[in-house]
C-alpha atoms as one frame of an Amber mdcrd trajectory, in Angstrom:
protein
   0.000   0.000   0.000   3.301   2.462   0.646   4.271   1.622  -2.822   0.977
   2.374  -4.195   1.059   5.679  -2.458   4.324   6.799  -3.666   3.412   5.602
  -7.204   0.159   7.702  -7.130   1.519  10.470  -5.374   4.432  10.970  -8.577
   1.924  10.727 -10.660  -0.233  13.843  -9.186   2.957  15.639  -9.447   4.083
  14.899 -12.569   0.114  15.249 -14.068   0.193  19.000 -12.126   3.453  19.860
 -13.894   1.909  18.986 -16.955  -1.221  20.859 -16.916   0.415  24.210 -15.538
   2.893  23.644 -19.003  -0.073  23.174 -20.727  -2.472  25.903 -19.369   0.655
  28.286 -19.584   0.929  27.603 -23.035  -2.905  27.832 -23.887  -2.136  30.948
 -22.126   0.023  32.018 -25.118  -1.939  30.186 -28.096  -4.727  32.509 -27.229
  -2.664  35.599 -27.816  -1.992  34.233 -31.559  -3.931  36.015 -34.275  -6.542
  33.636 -35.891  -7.108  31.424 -38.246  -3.918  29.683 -37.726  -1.917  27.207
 -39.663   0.374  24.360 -38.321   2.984  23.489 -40.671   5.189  20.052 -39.657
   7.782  19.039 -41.692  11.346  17.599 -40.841  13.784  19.250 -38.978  16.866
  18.067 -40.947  15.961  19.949 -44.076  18.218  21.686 -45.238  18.294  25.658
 -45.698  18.543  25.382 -49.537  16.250  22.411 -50.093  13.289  22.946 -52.183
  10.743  21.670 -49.703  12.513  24.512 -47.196  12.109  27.007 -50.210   8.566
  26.401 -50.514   7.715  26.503 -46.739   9.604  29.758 -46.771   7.323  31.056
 -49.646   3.990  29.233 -48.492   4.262  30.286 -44.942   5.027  34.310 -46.128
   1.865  33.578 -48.606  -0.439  32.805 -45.896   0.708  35.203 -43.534   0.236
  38.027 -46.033  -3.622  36.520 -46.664  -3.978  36.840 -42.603  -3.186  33.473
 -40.926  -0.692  32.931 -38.153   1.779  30.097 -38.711   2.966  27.490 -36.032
   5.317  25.303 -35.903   7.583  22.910 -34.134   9.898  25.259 -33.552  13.112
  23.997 -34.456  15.399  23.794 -37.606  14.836  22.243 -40.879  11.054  23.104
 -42.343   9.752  24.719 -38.913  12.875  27.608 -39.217  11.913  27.868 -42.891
   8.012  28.592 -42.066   8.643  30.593 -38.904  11.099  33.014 -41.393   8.538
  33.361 -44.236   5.650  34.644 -41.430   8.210  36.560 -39.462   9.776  37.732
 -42.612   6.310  39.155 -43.936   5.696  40.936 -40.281   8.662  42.218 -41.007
   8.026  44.205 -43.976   4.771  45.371 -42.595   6.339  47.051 -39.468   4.564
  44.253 -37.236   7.773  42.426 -36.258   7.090  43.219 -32.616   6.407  40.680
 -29.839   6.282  40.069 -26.162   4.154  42.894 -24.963   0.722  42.415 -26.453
   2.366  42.922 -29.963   1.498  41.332 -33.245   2.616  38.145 -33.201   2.329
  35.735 -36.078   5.374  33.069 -36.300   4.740  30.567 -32.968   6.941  27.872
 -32.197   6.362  25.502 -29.434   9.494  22.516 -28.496  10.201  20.468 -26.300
  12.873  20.655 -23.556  14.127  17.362 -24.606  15.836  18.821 -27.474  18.765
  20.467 -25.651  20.789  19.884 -29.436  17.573  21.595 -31.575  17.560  25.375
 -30.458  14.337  27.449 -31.077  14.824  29.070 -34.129  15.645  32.774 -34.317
  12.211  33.288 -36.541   9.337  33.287 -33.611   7.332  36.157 -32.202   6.847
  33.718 -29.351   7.519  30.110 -28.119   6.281  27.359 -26.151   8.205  25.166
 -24.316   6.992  21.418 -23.518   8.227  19.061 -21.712   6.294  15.780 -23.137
   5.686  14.517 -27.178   2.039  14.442 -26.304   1.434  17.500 -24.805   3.318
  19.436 -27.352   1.295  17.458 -29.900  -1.722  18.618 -28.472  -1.027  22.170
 -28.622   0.473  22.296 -32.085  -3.149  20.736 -33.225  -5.606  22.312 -30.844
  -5.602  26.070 -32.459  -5.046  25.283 -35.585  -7.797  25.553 -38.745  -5.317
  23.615 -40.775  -2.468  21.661 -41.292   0.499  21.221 -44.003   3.302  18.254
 -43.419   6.092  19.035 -45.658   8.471  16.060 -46.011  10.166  14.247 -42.883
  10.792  11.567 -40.604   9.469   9.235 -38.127   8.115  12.320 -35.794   6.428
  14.161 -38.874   4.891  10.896 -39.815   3.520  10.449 -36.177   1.934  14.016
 -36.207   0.542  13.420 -39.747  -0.732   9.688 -38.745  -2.558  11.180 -35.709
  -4.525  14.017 -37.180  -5.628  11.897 -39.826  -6.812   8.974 -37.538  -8.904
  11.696 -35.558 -10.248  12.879 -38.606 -10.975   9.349 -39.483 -12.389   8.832
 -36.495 -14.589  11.901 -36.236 -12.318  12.983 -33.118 -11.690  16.113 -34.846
 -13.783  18.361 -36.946 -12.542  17.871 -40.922  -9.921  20.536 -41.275  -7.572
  20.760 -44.248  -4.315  18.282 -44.466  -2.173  19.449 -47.380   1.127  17.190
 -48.273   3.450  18.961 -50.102   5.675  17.441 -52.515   3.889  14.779 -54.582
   7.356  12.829 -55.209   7.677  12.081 -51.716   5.133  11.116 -50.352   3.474
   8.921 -53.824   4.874   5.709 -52.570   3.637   5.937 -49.368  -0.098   6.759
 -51.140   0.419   3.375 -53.506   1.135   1.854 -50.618  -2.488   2.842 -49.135
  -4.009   1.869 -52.243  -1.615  -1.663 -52.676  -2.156  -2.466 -49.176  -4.187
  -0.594 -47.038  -7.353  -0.134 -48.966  -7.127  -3.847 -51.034  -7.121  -5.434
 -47.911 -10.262  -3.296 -46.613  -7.925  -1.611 -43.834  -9.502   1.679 -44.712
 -12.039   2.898 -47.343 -12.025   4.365 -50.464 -13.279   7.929 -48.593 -10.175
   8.135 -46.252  -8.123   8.816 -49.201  -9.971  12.317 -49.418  -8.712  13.060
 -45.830  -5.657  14.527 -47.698  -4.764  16.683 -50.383  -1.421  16.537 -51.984
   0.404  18.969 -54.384   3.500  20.194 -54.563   2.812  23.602 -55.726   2.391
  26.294 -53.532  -0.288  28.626 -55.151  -2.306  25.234 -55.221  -1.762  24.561
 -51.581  -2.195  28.182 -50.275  -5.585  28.216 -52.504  -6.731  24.960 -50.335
  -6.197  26.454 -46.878  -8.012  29.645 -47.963 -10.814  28.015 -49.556 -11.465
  25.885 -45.990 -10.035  27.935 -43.573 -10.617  31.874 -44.115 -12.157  33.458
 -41.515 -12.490  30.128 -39.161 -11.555  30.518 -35.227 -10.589  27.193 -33.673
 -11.648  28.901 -30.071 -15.278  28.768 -31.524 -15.041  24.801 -31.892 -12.629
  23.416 -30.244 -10.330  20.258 -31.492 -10.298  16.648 -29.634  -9.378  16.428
 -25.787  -7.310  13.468 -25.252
């Protein structure tokens, strides 16, 4: 029974550390100017890639049409995002933050990744200390989503917000892939395997749009998203 007690009595501590992270960064999310777009991608892309070259211009498109962007944070796609929103406040004399400022380039990490500093393109960040709860923020404000190219963690983040689409656990919200070249063998592979062996249906392939232009893609997350708040209707609760 001592066991059990000490057990439990980690666990309230560690579950109150969590929800003070997380209500602190609600906190912030609410200060971000809606609609807002999350954009996940992989954080070993480089600078002069052409996936980063299209976040940079996608994210400074959708700024200048009124959307905040989020990200993870960190290097690779999420500095190239971050720069093309913070880039665009820029120009427009908004490139203030902190004190009740515009603010439209949000990153939120994790404390975990001591080698992955924040990139130098936020107005503001979050700092997590679990996968999950970071997760949860980067998809609760957010009117849509685009998943540039990446690895295991962008495929986790994609895989989720589909499944709760999926599973109506989430109102159906945009999901743009960019760059059809990557990610076509992992749709053949839905068609070849997933939906020939009745693992999904023929409808879950319109979860997603793919393209790897970026007028096409910005067009998509105006169409569905203008003018949405996600404060209005609120995303899943785990």
């Amino acid at each position: 029974m001592l066991n059990r007690i000490k057990e439990y009595s980690k666990f309230l501590k560690s579950l109150t550390q969590i929800n003070f992270r997380l209500i602190k960064g609600m906190w912030k999310l609410t200060k971000l100017p809606q609609p807002a777009i999350t954009i996940f991608g992989g954080s070993r892309i480089t600078e002069d890639s052409i996936h980063a070259e299209r976040a940079f211009k996608l994210s400074n498109t959708l700024t200048c049409e009124g959307f905040s962007i989020i990200t993870g944070g960190g290097p690779g796609i999420m500095s190239a995002a971050n720069k093309g929103a913070y880039e665009y406040a820029k120009k427009q004399g908004a490139n203030k933050n902190k004190n009740n400022n515009t603010i439209t380039s949000l990153g939120i990490s994790l404390t975990s990744f001591a080698k992955e500093k924040l990139n130098p393109y936020t107005h503001d960040s979050i700092i997590m200390d679990h996968f999950f709860s970071r997760k949860w923020l980067l998809v609760r404000y957010s009117v849509g989503f685009i998943v540039f190219p990446g690895g295991f963690g962008t495929l986790d983040e994609l895989f989720e917000i589909i499944t709760l689409e999926q599973c109506y656990q989430m109102p159906k919200i945009p999901i743009v892939l960019m760059s059809k070249g990557y990610w076509s063998p992992m749709l053949d592979w839905f068609k070849s395997r997933l939906l020939s062996n009745g693992l999904i249906e023929k409808k879950d392939l319109d979860l997603f749009f793919v393209t790897s232009d970026v007028d096409e893609a910005c067009e998509i997350i105006c169409k569905h998203c203008k003018g949405k708040n996600k404060l209005k209707k609120p995303l899943y609760t785990r």
